[in-house]
C-alpha atoms as an extended CHARMM CRD file, in Angstrom:
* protein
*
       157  EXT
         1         1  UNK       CA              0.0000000000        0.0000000000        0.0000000000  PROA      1               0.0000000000
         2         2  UNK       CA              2.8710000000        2.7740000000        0.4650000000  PROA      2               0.0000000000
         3         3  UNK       CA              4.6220000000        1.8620000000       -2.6790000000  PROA      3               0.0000000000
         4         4  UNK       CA              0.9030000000        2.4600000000       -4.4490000000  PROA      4               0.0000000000
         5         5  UNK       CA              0.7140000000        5.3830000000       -2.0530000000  PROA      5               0.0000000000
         6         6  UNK       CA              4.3400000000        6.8580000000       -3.1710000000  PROA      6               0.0000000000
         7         7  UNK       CA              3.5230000000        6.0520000000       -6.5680000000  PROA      7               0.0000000000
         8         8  UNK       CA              0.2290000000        7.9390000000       -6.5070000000  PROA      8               0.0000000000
         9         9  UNK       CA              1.9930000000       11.0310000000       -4.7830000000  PROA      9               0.0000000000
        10        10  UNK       CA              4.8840000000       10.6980000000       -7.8560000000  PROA      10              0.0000000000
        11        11  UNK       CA              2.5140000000       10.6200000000      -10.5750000000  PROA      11              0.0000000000
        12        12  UNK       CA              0.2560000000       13.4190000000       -9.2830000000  PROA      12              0.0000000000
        13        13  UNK       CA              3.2080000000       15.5790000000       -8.3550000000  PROA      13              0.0000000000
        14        14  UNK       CA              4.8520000000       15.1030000000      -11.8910000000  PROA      14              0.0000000000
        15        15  UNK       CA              1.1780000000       16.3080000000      -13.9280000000  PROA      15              0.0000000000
        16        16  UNK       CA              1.3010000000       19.3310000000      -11.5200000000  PROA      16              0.0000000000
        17        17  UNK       CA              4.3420000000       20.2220000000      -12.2640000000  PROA      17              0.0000000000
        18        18  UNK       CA              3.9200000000       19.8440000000      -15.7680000000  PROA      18              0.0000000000
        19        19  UNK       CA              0.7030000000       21.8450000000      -15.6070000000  PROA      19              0.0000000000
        20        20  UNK       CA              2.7050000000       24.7870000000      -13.5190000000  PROA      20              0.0000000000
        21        21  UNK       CA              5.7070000000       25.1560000000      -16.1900000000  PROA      21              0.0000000000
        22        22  UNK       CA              5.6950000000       26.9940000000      -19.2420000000  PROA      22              0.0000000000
        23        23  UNK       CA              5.0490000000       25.8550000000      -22.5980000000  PROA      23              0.0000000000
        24        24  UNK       CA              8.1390000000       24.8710000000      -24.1440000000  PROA      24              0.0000000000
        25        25  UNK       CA              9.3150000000       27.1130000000      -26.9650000000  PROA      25              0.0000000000
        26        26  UNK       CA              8.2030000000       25.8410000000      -30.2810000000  PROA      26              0.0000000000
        27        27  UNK       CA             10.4790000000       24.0200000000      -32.3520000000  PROA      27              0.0000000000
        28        28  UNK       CA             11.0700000000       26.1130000000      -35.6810000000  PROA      28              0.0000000000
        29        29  UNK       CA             10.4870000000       23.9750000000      -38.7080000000  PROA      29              0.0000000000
        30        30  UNK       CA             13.1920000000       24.0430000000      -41.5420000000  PROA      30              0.0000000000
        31        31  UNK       CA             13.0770000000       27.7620000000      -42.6280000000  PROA      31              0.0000000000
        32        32  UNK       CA             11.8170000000       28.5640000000      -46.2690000000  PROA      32              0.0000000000
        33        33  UNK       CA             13.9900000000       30.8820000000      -47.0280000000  PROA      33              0.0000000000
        34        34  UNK       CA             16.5300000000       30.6400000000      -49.2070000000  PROA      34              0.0000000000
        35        35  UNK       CA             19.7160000000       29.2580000000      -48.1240000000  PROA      35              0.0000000000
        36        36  UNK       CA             21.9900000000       31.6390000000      -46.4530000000  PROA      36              0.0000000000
        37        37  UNK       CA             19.4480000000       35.0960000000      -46.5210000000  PROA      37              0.0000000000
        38        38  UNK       CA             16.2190000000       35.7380000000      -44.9610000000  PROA      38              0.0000000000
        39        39  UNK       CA             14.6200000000       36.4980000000      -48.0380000000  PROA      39              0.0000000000
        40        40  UNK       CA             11.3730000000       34.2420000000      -48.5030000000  PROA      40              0.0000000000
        41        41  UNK       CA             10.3720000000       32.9850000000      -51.9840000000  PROA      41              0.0000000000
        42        42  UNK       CA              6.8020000000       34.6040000000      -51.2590000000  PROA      42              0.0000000000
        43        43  UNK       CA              8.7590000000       38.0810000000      -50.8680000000  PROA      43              0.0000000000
        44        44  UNK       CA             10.3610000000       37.7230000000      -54.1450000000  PROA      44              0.0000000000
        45        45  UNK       CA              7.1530000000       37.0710000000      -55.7680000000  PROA      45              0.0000000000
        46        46  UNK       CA              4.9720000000       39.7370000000      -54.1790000000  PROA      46              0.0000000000
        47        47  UNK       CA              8.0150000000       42.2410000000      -55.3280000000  PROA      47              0.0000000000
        48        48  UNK       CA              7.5700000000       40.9790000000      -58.9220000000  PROA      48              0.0000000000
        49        49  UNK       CA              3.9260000000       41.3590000000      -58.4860000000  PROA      49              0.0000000000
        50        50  UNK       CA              4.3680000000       44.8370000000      -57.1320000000  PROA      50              0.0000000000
        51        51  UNK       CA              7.1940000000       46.3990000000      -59.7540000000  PROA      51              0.0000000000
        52        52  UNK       CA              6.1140000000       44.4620000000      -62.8300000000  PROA      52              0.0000000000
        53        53  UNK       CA              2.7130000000       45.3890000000      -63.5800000000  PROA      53              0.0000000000
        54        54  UNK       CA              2.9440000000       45.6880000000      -67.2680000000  PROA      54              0.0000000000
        55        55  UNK       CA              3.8150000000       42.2870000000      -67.7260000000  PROA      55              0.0000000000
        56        56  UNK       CA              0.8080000000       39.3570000000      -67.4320000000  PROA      56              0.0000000000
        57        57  UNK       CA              0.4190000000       37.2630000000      -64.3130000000  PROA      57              0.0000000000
        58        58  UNK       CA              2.0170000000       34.4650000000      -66.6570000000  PROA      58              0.0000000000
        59        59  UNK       CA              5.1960000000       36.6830000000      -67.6320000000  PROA      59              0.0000000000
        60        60  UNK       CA              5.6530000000       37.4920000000      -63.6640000000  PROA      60              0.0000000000
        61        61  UNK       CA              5.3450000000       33.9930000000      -62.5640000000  PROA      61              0.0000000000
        62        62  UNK       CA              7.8160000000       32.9120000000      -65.8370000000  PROA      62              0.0000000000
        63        63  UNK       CA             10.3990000000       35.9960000000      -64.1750000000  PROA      63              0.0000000000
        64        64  UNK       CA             10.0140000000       34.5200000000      -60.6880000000  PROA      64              0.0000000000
        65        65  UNK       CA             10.4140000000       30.9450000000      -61.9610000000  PROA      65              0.0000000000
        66        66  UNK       CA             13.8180000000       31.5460000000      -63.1860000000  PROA      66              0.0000000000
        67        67  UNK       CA             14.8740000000       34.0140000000      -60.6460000000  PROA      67              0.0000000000
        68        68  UNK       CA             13.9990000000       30.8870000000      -57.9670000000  PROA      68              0.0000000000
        69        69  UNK       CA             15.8920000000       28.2440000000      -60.1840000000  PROA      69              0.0000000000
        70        70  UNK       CA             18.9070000000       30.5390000000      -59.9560000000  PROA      70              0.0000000000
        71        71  UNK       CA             18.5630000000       31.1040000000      -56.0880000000  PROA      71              0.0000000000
        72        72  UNK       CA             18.1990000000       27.0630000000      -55.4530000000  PROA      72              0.0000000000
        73        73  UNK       CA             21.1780000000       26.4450000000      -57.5140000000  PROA      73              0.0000000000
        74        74  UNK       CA             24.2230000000       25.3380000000      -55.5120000000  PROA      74              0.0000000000
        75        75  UNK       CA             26.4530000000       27.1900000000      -57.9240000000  PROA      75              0.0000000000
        76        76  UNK       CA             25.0290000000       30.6780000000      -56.8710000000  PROA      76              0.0000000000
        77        77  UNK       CA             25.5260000000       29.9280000000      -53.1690000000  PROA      77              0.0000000000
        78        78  UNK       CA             28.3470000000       32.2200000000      -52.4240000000  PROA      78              0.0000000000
        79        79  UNK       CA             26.4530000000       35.3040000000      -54.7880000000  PROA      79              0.0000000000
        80        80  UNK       CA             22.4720000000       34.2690000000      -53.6860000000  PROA      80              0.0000000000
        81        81  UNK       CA             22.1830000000       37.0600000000      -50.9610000000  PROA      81              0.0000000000
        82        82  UNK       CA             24.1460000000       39.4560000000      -53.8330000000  PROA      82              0.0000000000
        83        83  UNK       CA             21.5740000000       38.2300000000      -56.3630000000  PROA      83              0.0000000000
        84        84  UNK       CA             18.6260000000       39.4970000000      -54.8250000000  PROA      84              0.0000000000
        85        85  UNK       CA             19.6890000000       42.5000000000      -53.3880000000  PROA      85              0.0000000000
        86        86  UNK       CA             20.8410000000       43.5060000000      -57.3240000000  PROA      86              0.0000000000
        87        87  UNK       CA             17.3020000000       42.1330000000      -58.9000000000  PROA      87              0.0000000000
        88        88  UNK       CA             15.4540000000       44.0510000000      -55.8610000000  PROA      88              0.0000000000
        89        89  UNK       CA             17.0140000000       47.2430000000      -56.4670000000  PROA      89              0.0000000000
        90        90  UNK       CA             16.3400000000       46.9260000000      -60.4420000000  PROA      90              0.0000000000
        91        91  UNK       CA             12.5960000000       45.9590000000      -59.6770000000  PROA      91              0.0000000000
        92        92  UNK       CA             12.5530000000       48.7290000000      -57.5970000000  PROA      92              0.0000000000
        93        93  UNK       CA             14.1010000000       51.0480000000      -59.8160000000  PROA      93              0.0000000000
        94        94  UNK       CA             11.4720000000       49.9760000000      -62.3860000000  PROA      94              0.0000000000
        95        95  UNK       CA              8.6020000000       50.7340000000      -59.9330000000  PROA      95              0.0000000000
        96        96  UNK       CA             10.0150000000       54.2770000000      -59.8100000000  PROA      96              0.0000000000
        97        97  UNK       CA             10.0080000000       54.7140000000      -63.4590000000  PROA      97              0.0000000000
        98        98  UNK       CA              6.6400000000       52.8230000000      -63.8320000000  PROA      98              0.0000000000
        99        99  UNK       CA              5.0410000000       55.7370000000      -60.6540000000  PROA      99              0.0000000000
       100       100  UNK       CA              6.5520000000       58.4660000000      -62.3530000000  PROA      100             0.0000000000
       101       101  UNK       CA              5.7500000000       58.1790000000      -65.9570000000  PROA      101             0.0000000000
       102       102  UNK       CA              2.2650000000       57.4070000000      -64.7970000000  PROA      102             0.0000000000
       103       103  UNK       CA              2.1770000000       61.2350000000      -63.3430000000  PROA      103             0.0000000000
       104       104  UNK       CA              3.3470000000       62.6490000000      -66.6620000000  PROA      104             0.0000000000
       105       105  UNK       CA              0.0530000000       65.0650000000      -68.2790000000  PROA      105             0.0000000000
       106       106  UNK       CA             -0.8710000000       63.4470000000      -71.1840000000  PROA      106             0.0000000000
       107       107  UNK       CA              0.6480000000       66.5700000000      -73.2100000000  PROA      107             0.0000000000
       108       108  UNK       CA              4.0720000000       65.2180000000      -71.4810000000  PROA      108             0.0000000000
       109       109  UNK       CA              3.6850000000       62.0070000000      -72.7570000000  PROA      109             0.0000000000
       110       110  UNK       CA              2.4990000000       62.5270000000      -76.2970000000  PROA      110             0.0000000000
       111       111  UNK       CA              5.8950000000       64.7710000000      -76.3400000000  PROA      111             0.0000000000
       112       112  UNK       CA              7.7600000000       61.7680000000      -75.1390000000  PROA      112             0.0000000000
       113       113  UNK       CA              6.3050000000       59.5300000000      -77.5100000000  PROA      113             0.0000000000
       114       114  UNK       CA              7.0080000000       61.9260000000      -80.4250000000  PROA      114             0.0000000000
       115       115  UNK       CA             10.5030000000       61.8160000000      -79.2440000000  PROA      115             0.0000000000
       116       116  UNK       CA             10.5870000000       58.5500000000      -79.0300000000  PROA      116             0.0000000000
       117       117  UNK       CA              9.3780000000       58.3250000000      -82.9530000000  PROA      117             0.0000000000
       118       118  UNK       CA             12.4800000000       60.5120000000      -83.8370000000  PROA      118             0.0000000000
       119       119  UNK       CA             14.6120000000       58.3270000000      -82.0490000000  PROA      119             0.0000000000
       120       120  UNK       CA             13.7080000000       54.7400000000      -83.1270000000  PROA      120             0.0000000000
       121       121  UNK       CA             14.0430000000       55.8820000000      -86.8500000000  PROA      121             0.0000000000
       122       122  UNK       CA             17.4510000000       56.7990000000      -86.2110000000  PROA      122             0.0000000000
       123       123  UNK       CA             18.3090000000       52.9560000000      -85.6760000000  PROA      123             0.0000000000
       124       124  UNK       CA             19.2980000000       50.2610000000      -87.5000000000  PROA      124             0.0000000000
       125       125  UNK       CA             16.3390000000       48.4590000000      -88.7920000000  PROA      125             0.0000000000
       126       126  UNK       CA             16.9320000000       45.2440000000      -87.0400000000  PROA      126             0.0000000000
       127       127  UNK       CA             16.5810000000       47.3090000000      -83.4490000000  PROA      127             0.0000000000
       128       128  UNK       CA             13.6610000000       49.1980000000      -85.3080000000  PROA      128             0.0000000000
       129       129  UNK       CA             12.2180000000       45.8040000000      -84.6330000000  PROA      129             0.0000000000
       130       130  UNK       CA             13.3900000000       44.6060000000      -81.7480000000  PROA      130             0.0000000000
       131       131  UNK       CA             11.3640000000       48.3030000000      -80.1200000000  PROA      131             0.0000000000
       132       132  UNK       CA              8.0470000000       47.1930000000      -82.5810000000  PROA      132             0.0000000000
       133       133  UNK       CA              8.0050000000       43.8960000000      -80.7720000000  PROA      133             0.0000000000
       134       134  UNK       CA              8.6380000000       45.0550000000      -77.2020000000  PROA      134             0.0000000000
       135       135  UNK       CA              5.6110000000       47.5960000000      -77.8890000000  PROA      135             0.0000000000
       136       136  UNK       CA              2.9930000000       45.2110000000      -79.4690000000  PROA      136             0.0000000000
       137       137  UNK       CA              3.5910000000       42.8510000000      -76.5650000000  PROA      137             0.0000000000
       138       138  UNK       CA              3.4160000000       45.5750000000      -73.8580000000  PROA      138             0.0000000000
       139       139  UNK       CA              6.6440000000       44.7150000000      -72.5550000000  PROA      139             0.0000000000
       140       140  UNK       CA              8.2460000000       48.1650000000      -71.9970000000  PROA      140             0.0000000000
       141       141  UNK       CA              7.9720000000       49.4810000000      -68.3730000000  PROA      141             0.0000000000
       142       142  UNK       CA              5.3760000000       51.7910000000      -68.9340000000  PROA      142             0.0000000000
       143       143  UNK       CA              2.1890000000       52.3800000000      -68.4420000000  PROA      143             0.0000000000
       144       144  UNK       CA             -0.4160000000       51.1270000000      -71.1410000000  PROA      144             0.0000000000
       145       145  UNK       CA             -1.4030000000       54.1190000000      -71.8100000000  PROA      145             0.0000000000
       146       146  UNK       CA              1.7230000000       55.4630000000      -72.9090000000  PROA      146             0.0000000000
       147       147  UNK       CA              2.9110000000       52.0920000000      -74.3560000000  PROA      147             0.0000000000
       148       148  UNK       CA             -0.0320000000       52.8400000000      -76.8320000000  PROA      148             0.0000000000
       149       149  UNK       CA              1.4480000000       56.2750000000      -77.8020000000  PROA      149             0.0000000000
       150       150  UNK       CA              4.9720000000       54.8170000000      -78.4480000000  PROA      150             0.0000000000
       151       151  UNK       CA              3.6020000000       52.2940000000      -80.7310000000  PROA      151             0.0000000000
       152       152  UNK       CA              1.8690000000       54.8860000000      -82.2740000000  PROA      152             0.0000000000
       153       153  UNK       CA              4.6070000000       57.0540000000      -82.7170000000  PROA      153             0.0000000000
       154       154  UNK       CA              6.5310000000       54.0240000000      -84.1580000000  PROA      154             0.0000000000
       155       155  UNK       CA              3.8620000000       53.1400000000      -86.4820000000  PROA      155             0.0000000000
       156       156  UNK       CA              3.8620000000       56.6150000000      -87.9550000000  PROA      156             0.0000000000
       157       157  UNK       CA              7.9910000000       57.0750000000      -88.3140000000  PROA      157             0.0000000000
């Protein structure tokens, strides 16, 4: 009867004191991020999201797919935190162009796309193209409404 006793007392004692202590500290999973930066994948593709606007969801998702394929790869372990930091800036820097040329009047931007006229017909014709291409597929950083004025402007050279 005491060892039944003593074993009653031990088993009640250890649930209190399990009860009493704090919850222990959860156990992070394997991070997501990629290896060596705290940079999440989902980061990456809300800032392609955010800065690349003029291109379709499919062209964004094509831009993070290869962007993620480079970060995963072994080979770019020493430059992976370099990698993003230089593609974050340039998606930022595109944002920034994207923000401003949306202020522009619409006087502004028919001036810029005249300019633009003069300027593509001073090229070679093979980079004549290369502009007519990048126009009809809306894949200049700027906004659609001024993308329509360049390709007008081309048109007419």
């Amino acid at each position: 009867m005491f060892l039944i006793s003593l074993g009653r007392e031990l088993i009640e004692s250890h649930v209190a004191a399990r009860e009493a202590a704090p919850p222990a500290a959860a156990v992070p999973g394997p991070s997501d991020a990629y290896p060596g930066t705290t940079v999440r994948p989902e980061h990456l593709r809300r800032l392609i999201d955010d800065c690349f606007l003029y291109l379709s969801a499919e062209q964004r998702g094509e831009i993070f797919d290869a962007l993620h394929a480079a970060l995963l790869d072994p080979k770019n372990a020493a430059v992976r935190a370099s990698m993003i930091e230089y593609f974050a800036h340039r998606a930022l820097a595109v944002r920034a162009v994207q923000l401003r040329l949306a202020q522009l009047s619409t006087r502004e931007k028919e001036a810029l796309a005249a300019e633009f006229g003069r300027e593509v017909a001073s090229l070679p014709p093979e980079e004549q193209a290369k502009f007519g291409e990048l126009l009809r597929k809306s894949l200049l950083p700027v906004p659609q409404d001024l993308n329509q004025l360049l390709l007008a402007a081309f048109d007419a050279r």
